[in-house]
C-alpha positions in Angstrom: 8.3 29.2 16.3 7.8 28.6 12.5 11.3 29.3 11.9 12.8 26.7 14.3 10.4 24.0 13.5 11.7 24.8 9.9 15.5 24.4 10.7 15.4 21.5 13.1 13.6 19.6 9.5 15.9 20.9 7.2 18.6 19.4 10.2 16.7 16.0 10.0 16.5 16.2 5.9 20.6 16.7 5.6 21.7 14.0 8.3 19.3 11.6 6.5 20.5 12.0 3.1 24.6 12.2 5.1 23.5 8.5 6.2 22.2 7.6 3.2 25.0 8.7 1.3 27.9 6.4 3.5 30.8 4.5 1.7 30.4 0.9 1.3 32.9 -1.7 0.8 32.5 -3.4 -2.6 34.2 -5.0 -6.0 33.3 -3.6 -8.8 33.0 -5.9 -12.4 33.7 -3.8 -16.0 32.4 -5.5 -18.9 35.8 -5.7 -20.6 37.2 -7.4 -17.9 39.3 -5.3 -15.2 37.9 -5.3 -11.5 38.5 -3.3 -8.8 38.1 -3.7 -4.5 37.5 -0.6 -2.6 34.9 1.8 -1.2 32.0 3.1 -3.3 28.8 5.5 -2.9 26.0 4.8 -5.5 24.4 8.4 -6.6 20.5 8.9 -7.1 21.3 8.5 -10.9 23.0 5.4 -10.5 26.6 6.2 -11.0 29.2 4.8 -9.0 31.7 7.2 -7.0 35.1 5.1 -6.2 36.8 5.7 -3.6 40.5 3.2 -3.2 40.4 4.3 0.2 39.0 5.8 2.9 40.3 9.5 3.0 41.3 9.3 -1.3 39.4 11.3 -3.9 36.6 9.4 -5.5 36.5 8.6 -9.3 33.0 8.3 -11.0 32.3 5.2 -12.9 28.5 5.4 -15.2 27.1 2.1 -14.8 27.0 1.3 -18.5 30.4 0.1 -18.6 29.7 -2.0 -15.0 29.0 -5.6 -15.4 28.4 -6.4 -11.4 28.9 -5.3 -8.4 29.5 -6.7 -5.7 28.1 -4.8 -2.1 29.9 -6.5 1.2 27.4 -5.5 3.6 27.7 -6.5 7.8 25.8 -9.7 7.3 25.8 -10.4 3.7 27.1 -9.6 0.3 24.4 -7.5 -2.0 25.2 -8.4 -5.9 23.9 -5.5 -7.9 24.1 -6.0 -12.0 23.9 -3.3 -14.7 20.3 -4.1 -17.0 19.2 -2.6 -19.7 15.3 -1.1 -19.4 13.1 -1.4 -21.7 11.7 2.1 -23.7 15.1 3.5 -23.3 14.8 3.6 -19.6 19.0 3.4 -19.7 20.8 1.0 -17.5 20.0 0.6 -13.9 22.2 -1.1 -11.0 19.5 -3.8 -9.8 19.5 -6.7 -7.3 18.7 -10.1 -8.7 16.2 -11.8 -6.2 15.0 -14.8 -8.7 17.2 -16.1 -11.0 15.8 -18.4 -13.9 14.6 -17.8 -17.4 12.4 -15.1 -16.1 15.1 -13.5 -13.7 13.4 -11.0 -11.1 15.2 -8.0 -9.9 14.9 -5.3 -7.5 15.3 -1.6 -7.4 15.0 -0.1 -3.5 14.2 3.9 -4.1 14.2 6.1 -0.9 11.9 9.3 -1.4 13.1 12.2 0.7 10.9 15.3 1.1 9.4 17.5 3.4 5.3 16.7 3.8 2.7 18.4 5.8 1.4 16.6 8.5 -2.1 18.3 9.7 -1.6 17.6 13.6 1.9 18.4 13.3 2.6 20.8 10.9 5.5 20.2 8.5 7.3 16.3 9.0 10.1 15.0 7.4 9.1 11.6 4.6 11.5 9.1 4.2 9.6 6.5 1.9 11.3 3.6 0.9 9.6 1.2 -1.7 10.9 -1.9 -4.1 10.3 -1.4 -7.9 10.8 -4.7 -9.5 11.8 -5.4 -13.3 11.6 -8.9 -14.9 13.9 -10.4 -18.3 13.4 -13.7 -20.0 16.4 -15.0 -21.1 16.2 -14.4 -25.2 15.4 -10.5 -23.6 17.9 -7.4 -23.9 16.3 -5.5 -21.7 14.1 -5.4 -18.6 10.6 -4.7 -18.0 9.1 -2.9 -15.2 6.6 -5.6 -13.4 5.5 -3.2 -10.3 6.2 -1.2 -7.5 6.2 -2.7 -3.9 3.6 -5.1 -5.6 2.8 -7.1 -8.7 0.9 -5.1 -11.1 -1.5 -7.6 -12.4 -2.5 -5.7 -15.8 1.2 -5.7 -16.6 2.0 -9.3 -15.3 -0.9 -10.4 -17.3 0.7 -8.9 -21.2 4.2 -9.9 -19.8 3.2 -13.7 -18.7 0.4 -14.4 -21.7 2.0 -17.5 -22.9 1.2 -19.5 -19.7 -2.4 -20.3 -19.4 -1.5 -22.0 -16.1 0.1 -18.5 -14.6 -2.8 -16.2 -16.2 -5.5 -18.5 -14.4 -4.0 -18.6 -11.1 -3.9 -14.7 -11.7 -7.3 -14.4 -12.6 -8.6 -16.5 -9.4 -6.4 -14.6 -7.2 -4.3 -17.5 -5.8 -1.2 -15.4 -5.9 -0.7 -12.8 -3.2 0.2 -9.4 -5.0 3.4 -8.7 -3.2 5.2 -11.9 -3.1 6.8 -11.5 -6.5 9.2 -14.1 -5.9 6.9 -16.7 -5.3 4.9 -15.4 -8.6 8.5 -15.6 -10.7 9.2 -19.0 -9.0 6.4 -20.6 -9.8 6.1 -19.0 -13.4 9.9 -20.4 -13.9 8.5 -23.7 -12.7 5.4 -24.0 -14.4 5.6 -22.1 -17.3 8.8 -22.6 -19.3 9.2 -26.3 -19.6 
């Protein structure tokens, strides 16, 4: 019985990470310039395997040299853009959600694994969570501002030359995981 309970998750585990792995239609933006319009699959690492089309052999692209990309999804088109992270953290393919002179973006992670689940013995995790990064304008490089949440210790160095922000922070009038609203108003307030 061990045995099959083990197969039928490592069955679960491999169509998951099939599904996650699909082909989506995109543009792709190169700093120096050139474009191109076909399918892609972005890798755990961030690398971008091309496909022209659907049955063609992929070519991998690192996203250093990317500028944008551009993710044509049923409903809406996702706009993904190479930043630099801070502490040599490399470039990263991130969504912008706020755009301003603090520009927020967001990194969705999926965390695959087997756990053990006490009434039911070993379950299959799919954890997704949002890690979000924040750039001023004069900035290079991104900094990491929390994970499915603000992290108030880190908001607090990042934001110390607004008064206004840090005191709204310190009475709690901001609710933790509505970074956008936090950026918004920080981009309203703050940099005048």
């Amino acid at each position: 019985m061990k045995y099959v309970k083990l197969i039928l998750t490592l069955l679960l585990f491999s169509g998951a990470l099939i599904g996650f792995a699909q082909k989506q239609e995109a543009g792709i933006y190169f700093k120096d310039g050139t474009e191109l319009t076909g399918l892609i699959r972005l890798t755990k690492n961030d690398e971008i395997k091309y496909f022209s089309s659907e049955k063609s052999k992929f070519v991998k692209y690192l996203n250093k040299d990317i500028k944008h990309v551009k993710i044509y999804e049923e409903k809406n088109v996702k706009h993904l853009f190479s930043v630099q992270i801070v502490n040599g953290g490399g470039n990263k393919l991130l969504e912008k959600i706020v755009k301003g002179k603090v520009t927020l973006y967001k990194k969705v992670l999926r965390n695959y694994g087997l756990g053990n689940n006490h009434t039911r013995g070993m379950v299959f995790n799919d954890d997704i969570y949002n890690k979000y990064y924040v750039k001023k304008e004069n900035e290079n490089e991104a900094t990491i501002i929390g994970i499915d949440a603000i992290n108030i210790k880190k908001a607090k160095k990042y934001f110390s030359d607004c008064k206004i922000f840090l005191n709204k922070l310190k009475d709690r009038k901001f609710k933790k995981q509505n970074i956008s609203k936090i950026i918004e108003f920080y981009n309203k307030e703050c940099l005048n």
